[in-house]
C-alpha positions, 0 to 999 in steps of 0.5 A: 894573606888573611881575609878580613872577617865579615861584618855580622849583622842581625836583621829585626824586621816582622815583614818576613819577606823582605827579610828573606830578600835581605838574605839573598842580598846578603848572601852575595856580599863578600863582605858581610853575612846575616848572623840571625833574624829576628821578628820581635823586640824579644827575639833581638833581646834573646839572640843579643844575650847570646851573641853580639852582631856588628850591626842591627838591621832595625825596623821601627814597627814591631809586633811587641815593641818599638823600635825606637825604644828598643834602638835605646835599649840596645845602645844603652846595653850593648854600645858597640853595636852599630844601629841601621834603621830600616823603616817605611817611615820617613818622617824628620821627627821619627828620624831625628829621634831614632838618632838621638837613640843611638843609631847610625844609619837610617834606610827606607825600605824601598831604598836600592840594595846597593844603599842597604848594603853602603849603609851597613858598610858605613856605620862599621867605619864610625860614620853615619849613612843616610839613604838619599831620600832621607838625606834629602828630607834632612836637608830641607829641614835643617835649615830651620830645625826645632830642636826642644830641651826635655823640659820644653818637652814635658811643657809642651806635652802639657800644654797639647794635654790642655792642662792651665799654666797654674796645673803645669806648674804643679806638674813641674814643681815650678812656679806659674811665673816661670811656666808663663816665660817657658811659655813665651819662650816656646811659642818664641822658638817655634814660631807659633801666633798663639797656643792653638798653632802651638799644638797644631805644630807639636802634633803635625812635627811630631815633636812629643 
C-alpha cells in the first residue's frame, strides 16, 4: 500500500532559532516535512516562484515586510496554499485581521509543539486551527466583537487623523450630512459617549 506524501511546508520566520527548532520538531513527523525556509518577505516570494509548499508557516514581524500584507499577497497569488500564522502577537485586532487576509490557522510561539504541528495538519483538511490561547482570546471577544465596513474604516481613519466632518466629506466625496450619520452611526456600533472615546477605542483595539 502506498504511503501518502508528506505535507510540505515552508517556514518564514527571521528568528533563526525557532526556526532551527521547527526543523527538529518537524524532522520527527511522519507526516509532514520542511520544504524551505525563508527569513524575509523576499526569500517567500523567490522560493514561492518556484515551488508551492502545502502550507506556510508565517511570522508576522519581518525584516522587509508584514506578514500580513504578505498573508494577502500569498493568497491572493497562490490560494491553494494553506496560511498558519506563527507570531508572539496575540492581539484580537491582529488575529482578526490575519484571517480576514486569508490564513487559516494562528499560533503563538510559545505554544506546545504538539499544536504547531495540529495546526498544520488541520488547515491541510479545510479547517481552521486555533491554538488555545488565541481560542481563548477569540472566545472573550466574540461576544461583542466590532466588526467595521472599509468606509467606516477609511471614516474613522480620519476622524483619529483630526480631520472636520466638512474635510472628511471632501476626502469621501460625500456629502457633510451623510459623514454627519456615518458619524452617529459609528459612535452608535461602537458604544463610544463622544468622539475622544472614539478614537481612544480605534487605537487601544487597533481597528485601523
Amino acid at each position: 500500500m502506498k504511503k501518502p506524501d508528506k505535507i510540505n511546508i515552508l517556514i518564514v520566520d527571521d528568528h533563526r532559532i525557532l526556526v532551527e527548532g521547527l526543523k527538529k520538531l518537524f524532522d520527527n513527523s511522519e507526516i509532514i516535512q520542511v520544504a524551505g525556509t525563508a527569513y524575509t518577505g523576499m526569500e517567500c516570494r523567490s522560493i514561492l516562484s518556484k515551488k508551492i509548499p502545502d502550507v506556510i508557516l508565517l511570522d508576522i514581524s519581518l525584516p522587509d515586510v508584514s506578514g500580513i500584507d504578505l498573508c494577502k499577497e500569498i493568497k491572493t497569488q497562490y490560494p491553494e496554499i494553506r496560511i498558519v500564522v506563527l507570531s508572539s502577537f496575540n492581539e484580537y485586532a491582529i488575529v482578526r485581521q490575519m484571517f480576514e487576509n486569508g490564513a487559516s490557522g494562528y499560533v503563538v510561539k510559545n505554544a506546545m509543539p504538539e499544536e504547531i504541528i495540529m495546526s498544520v495538519e488541520k488547515v491541510m483538511e479545510n479547517e481552521t486551527f486555533l491554538c488555545e490561547e488565541i481560542d481563548l482570546l477569540m472566545r472573550k471577544r466574540t461576544h461583542n466583537p466590532v466588526w467595521l465596513t472599509p468606509r467606516e474604516k477609511e471614516l474613522l481613519r480620519h476622524i483619529v487623523d483630526g480631520y472636520t466632518n466638512p474635510e472628511i466629506a471632501e476626502k469621501m466625496y460625500l456629502g457633510v450630512e451623510t459623514i454627519n450619520s456615518y458619524r452617529k452611526n459609528l459612535l452608535i456600533k461602537m458604544g463610544a459617549r463622544n468622539t475622544a472615546l472614539l478614537v481612544r477605542m480605534a487605537l487601544e483595539q487597533k481597528l485601523i
